[in-house]
C-alpha positions as YAML, in Angstrom:
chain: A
units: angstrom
residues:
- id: 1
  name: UNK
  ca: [79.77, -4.40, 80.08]
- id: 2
  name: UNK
  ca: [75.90, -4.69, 79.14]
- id: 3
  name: UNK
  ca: [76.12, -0.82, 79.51]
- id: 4
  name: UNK
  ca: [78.80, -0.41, 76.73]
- id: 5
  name: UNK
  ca: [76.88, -3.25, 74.56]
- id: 6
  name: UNK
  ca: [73.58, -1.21, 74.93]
- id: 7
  name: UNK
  ca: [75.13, 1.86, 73.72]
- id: 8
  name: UNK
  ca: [76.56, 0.30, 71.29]
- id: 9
  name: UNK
  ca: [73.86, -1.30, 70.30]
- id: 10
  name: UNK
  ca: [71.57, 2.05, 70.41]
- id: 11
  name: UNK
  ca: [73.97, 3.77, 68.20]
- id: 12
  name: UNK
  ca: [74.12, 1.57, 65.68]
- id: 13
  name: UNK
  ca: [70.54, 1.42, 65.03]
- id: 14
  name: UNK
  ca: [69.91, 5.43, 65.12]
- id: 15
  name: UNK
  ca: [73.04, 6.08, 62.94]
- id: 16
  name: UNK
  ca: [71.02, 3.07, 60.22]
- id: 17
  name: UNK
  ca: [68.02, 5.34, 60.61]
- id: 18
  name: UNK
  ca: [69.42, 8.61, 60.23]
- id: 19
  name: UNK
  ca: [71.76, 7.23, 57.21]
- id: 20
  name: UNK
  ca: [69.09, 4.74, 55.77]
- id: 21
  name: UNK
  ca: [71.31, 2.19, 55.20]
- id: 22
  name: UNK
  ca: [73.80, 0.21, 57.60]
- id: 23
  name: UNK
  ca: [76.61, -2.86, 56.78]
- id: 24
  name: UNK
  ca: [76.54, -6.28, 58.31]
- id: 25
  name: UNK
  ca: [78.19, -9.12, 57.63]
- id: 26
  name: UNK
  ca: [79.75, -7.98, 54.31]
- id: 27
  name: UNK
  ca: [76.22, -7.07, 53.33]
- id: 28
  name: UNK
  ca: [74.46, -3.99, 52.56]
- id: 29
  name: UNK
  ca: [71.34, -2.84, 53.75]
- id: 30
  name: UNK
  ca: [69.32, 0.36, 51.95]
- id: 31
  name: UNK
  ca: [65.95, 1.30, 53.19]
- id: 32
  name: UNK
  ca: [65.14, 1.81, 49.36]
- id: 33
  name: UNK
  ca: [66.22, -1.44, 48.23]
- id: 34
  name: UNK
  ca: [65.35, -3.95, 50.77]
- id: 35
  name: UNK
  ca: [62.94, -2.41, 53.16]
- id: 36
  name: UNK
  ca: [61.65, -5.37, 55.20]
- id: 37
  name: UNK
  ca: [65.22, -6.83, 55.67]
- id: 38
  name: UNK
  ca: [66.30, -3.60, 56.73]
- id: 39
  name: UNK
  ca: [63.42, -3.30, 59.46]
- id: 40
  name: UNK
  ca: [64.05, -6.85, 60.86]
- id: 41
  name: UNK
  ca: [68.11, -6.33, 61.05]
- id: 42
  name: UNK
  ca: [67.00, -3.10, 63.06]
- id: 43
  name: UNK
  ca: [64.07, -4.63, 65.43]
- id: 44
  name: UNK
  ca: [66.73, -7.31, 65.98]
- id: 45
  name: UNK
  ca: [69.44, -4.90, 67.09]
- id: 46
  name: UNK
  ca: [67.01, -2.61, 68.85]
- id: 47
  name: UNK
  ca: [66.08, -5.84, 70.75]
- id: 48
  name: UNK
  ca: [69.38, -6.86, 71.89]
- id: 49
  name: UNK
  ca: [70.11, -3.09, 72.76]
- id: 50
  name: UNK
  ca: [66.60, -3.07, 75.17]
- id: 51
  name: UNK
  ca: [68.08, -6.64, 76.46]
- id: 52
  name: UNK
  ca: [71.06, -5.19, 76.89]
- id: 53
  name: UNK
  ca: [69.47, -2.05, 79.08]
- id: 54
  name: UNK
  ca: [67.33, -4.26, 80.86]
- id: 55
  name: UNK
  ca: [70.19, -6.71, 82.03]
- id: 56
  name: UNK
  ca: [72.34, -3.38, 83.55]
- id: 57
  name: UNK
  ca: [69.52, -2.10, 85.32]
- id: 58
  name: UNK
  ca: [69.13, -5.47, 87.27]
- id: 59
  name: UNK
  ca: [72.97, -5.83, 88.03]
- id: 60
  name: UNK
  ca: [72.64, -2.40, 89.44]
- id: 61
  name: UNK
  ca: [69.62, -3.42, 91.38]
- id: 62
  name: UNK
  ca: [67.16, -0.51, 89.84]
- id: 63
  name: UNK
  ca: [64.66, -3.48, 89.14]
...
């Protein structure tokens, strides 16, 4: 399960980049209007996606 929420996760924040702006919580984030927001929603996500990877590879028993 942490797999599929890391890839999910990792997805979501590359298809924001490529695109340059994403949808969350019946908001919308543009690179061009709100910069900083969008670069916190994105560190936040990317977080949770690294958490996410880090948490699989210790059920598997890699770390």
């Amino acid at each position: 399960m942490t797999l599929l929420l890391a890839i999910i996760f990792f997805v979501f924040v590359v298809g924001a980049i490529r695109h340059g702006y994403f949808s969350f919580a019946n908001v919308e984030y543009s690179f061009h209007e709100h910069p900083v927001q969008f670069l916190i929603v994105l560190i936040i996500m990317l977080g949770a996606a690294i958490l996410c990877t880090y948490l699989w590879f210790k059920e598997m028993g890699f770390i």
